[in-house]
C-alpha positions in Angstrom: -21.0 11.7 3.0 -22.9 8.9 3.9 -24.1 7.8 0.5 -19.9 8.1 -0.5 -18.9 6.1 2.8 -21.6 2.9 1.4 -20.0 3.6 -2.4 -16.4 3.1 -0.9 -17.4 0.0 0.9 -18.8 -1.9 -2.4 -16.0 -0.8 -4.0 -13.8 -2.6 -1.4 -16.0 -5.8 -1.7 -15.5 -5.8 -5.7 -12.0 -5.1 -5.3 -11.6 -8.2 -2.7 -13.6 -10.6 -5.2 -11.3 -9.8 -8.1 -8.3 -10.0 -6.1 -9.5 -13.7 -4.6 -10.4 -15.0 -8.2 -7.1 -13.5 -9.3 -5.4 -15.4 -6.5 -6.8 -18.4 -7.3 -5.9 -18.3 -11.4 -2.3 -17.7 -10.3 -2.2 -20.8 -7.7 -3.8 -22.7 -10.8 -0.1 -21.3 -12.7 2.0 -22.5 -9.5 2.5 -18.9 -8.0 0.9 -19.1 -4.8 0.2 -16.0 -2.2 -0.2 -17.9 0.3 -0.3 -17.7 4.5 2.0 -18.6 7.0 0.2 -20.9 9.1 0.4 -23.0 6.4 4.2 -23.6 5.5 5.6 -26.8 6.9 8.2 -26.7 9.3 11.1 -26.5 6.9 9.4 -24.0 5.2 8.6 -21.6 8.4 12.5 -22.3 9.5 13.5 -20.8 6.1 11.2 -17.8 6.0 12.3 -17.3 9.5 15.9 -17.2 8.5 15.8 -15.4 5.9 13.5 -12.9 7.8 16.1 -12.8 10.8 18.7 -12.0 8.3 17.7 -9.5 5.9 14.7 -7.5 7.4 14.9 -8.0 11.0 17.4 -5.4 11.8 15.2 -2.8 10.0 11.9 -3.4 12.6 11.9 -0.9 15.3 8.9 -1.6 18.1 7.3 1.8 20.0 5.9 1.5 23.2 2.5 2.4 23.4 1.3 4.0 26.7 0.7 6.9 28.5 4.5 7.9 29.0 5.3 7.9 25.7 3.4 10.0 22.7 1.4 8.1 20.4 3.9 7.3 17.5 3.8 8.9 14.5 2.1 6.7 11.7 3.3 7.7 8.0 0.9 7.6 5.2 -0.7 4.6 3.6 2.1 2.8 5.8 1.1 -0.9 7.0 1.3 -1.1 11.3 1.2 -3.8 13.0 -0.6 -3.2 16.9 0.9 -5.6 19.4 -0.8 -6.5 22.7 2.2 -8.1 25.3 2.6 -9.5 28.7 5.6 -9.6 30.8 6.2 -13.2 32.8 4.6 -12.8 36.4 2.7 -9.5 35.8 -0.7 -9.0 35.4 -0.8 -5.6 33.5 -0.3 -5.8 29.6 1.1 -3.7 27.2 1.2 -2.6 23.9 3.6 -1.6 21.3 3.7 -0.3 16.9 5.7 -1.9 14.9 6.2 -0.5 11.1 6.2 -3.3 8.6 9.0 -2.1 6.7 7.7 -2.9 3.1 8.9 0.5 1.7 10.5 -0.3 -2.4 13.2 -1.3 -0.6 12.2 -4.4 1.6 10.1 -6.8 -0.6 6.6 -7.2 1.0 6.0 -10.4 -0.1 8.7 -12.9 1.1 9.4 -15.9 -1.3 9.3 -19.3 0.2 12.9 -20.4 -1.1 12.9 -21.4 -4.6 9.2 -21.6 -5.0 6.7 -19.4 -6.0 5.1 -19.1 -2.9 5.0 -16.0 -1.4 3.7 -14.9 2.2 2.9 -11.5 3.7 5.7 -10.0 5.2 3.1 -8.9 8.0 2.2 -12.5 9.0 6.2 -13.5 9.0 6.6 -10.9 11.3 3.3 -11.4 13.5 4.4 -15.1 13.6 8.2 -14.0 14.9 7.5 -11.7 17.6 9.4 -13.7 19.6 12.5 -12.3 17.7 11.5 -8.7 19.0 9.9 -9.2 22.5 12.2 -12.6 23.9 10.9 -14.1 27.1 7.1 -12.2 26.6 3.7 -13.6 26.1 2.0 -11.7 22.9 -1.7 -11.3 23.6 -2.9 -10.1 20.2 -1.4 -8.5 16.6 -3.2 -6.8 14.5 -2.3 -4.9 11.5 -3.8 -1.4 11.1 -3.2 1.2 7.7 -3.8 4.8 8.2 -4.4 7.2 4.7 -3.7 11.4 5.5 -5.2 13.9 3.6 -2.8 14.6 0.7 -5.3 17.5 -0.9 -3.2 20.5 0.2 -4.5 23.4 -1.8 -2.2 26.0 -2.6 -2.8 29.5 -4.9 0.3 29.0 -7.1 0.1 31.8 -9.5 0.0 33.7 -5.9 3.6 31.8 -5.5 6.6 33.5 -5.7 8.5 31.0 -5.7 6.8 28.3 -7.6 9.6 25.0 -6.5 9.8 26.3 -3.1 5.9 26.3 -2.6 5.6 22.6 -4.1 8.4 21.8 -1.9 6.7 23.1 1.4 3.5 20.9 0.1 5.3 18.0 0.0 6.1 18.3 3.3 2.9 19.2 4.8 1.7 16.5 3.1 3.3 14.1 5.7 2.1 15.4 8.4 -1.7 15.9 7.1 -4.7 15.1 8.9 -5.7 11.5 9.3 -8.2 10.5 7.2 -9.1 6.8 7.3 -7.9 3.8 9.5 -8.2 0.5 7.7 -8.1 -2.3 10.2 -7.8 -6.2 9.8 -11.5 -7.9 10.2 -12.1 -9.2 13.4 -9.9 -6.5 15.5 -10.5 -6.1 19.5 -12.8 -3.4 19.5 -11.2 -1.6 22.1 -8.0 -1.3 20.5 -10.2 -0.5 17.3 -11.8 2.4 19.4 -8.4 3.7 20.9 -6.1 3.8 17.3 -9.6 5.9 16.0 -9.5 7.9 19.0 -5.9 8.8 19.1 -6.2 9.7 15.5 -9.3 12.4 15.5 -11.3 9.6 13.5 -15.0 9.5 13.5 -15.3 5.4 14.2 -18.6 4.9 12.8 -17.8 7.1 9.2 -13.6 6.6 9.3 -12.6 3.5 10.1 -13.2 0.4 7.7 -12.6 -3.6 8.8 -10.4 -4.8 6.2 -10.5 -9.0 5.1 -7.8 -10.3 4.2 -5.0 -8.2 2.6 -4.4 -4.5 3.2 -2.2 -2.0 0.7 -2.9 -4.1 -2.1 -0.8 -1.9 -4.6 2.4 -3.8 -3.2 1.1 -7.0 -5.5 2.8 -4.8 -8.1 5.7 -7.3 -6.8 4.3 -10.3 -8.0 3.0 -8.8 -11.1 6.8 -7.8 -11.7 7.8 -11.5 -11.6 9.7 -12.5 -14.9 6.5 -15.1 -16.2 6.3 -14.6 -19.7 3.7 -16.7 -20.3 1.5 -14.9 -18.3 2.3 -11.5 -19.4 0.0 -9.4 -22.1 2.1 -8.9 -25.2 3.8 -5.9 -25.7 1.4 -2.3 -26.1 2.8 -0.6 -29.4 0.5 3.3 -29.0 -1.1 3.9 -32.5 -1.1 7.2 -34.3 -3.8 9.5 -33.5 -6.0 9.2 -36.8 -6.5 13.2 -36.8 -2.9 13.6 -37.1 -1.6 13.6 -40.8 1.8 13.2 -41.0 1.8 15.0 -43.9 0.1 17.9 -42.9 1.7 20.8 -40.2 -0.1 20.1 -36.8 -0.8 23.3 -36.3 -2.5 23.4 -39.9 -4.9 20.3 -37.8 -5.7 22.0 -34.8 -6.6 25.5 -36.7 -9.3 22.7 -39.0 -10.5 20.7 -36.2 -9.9 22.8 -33.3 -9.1 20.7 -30.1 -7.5 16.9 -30.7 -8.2 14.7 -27.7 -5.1 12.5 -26.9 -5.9 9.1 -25.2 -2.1 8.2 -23.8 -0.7 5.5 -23.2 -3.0 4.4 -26.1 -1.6 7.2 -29.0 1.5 7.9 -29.9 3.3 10.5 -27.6 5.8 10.8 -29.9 3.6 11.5 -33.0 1.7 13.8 -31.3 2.7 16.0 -28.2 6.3 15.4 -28.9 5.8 16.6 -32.6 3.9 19.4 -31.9 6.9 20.6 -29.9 9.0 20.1 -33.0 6.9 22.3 -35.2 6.7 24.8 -32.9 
């Protein structure tokens, strides 16, 4: 476990350099991911608006304390932990919020007409006020939990084969906890209490994350209609074993098993037209 745990974390470090040199080639194009802090003050008042407007309404704050349960926290989704005061009292609290980037709330919020785009986690961290008027925020920090979606299941035991993958699916939301990402630089006592709450191990489970967390949302900016600075088209080839002019199951009885590299080969000419034939 150990030797996988120090795998894991050079794997993160590679995967932060690539995404750093990849940000910089794109600001090099004029698409900037960029950070809050930095927008000018027409800028901010935009992203606020905007913010206010169309994703606001969908942010929903727990309360974090001891009487309420510790809030549910959905897989792979992106938390933000909130540390508060109330004017004239000395005891803080603390509250979740979801960030609501879910396919249908963008998670990168485009500055205007330009092609800068900032976190929607740092728009809200740097709105708070929106969602707790009239209190003193102590601290945000954003926090990522990952469940355990290996359920095993015997399903030629099944009998009911769509019923059984249904019931998976659902215990799949409600598996065991399984990592906590957090942002770099957390408190360490808030640290300690999300891995506590959780059942993590905090020395093997939870991993300080710089910069960025759920990095498979930049599938957003990759979707961005830039033409220029797309690869051209993939056309699959035909799989060189596969005659046309031969049966296919003439091929396989010759050569025995044909390896199939997809998206690379042809579907169509091969899997598809071995279905034909058959």
């Amino acid at each position: 476990m150990d030797e996988s745990i120090a795998v894991i974390k050079k794997l993160h470090a590679q995967k932060r350099a690539a995404f750093s040199e990849i940000v910089d080639e794109l600001g090099n194009k004029g698409i900037v991911i960029g950070n809050y802090a930095q927008l000018s003050k027409e800028q901010r008042t935009a992203v606020r608006d905007d913010y206010y407007e169309n994703i606001f309404p969908l942010v929903t704050p727990l309360a974090m304390d001891s009487a309420h349960p510790f809030p549910f926290l959905s897989n792979l989704s992106l938390n933000l932990l909130i540390t508060l005061q109330l004017p004239d009292e000395d005891e803080t609290a603390q509250a979740r919020v979801k960030v609501p980037a879910d396919g249908n709330t963008p998670r990168f919020i485009r500055v205007g007409d330009s092609q800068t785009f900032i976190p929607l986690e740092q728009v809200m961290a740097h709105n708070l006020d929106l969602l707790f008027p009239g209190m003193e925020i102590l601290s945000c920090e954003t926090f990522r939990v990952t469940r355990n979606a290996n359920t095993e299941r015997d399903e030629e035991k099944a009998d009911d084969l769509l019923a059984m993958i249904e019931t998976e699916l659902r215990d799949r939301k409600f598996a065991t906890t399984v990592r906590l990402e957090v942002e770099e630089g957390i408190n360490p006592t808030h640290q300690g209490m999300l891995a506590s709450e959780l059942g993590l191990d905090e020395g093997k489970d939870v991993y300080a994350i710089e910069g960025l967390q759920g990095m498979a949302d930049l599938m957003e900016i990759a979707m961005l209609d830039i033409h220029e600075l797309r690869d051209p088209d993939h056309h699959p080839i035909n799989n060189v074993k596969l005659n046309e002019d031969r049966s296919v199951f003439h091929t396989i009885r010759d050569a025995g098993s044909i390896l199939l590299h997809h998206p690379y080969e042809s579907f169509s000419t091969s899997v598809e037209r071995f279905l034909r034939e058959a």
